[in-house]
N, C-alpha and C positions, 0 to 999 in steps of 0.2 A: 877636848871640850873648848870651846869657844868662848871668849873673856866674856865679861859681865852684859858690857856696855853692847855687843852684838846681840848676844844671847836677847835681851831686853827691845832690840831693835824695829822696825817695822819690817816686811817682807822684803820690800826692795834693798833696802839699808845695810844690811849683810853683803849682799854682792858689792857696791859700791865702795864701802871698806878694806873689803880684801882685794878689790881691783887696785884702789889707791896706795895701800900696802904693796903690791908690786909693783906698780908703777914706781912707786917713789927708791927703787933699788933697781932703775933705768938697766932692765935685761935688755937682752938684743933678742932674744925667743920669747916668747909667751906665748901658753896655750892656757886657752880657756875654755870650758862646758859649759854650757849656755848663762853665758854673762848677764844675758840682759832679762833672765825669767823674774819673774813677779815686780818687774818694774812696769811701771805705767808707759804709754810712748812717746811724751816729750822726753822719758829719762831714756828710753832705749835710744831713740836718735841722739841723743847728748853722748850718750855711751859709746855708740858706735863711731860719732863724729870724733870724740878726744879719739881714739884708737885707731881710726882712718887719716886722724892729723900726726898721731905718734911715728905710727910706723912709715909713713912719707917725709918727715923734716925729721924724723933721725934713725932713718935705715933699720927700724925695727921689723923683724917679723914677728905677724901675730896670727896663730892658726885657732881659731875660735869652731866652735859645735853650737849649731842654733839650729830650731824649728821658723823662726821670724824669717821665711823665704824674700818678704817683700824687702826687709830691711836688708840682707846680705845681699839681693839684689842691686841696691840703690847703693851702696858703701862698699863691698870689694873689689878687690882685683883680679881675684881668682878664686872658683868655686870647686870643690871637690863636691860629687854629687852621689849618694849611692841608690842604685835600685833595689826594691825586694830579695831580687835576686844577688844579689851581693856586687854588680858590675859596676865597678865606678868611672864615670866622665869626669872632666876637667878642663879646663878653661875658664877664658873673661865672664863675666854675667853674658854680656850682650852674644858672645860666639855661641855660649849654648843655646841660649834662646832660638838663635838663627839656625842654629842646627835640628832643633827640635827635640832635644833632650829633654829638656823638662815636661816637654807634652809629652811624653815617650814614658816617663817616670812615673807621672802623673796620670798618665791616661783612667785608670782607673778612680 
């Protein structure tokens, strides 16, 4: 069960606590399920910015799970992509795009 003061919390507010909870015991892995849901999107770009400046100034890897295509877009480095059918692609944002994976993914 989740302490008081979360439990009581706004939507976004819960994620942001548990993010700063592991941030502050500086892992070198972090995995996260979509971090950035029930946030509004000045918080999601703030979210993903700290996390995009974490793992660049101090060699963190962080493998995050998001539906927000646009924002993984704009802030990774590398996308793991899955199709319907289970086939995953990988790469830069900008390589797959150029490649036509996501229209390929998406086409439907």
């Amino acid at each position: 069960m989740a302490p008081r003061y979360i439990a009581e919390s706004s939507d976004g507010e819960p994620q942001r606590i548990m993010l700063a909870r592991a941030l502050a015991q500086q892992p070198q892995l972090l995995v996260l399920d979509e971090i950035t849901a029930f946030l509004d999107l000045p918080r999601r770009v703030e979210i993903m910015r700290i996390l995009r400046n974490l793992a660049h100034r101090h060699g963190s890897t962080i493998l995050l799970s998001t539906h927000d295509l646009d924002l993984a877009m704009a802030t990774a480095d590398r996308i793991w992509l899955l199709s319907k059918g289970g086939e995953m692609a990988a790469g830069a944002p900008e390589d797959l795009v150029l490649r036509g994976v996501f229209a390929a993914v998406f086409s439907s």
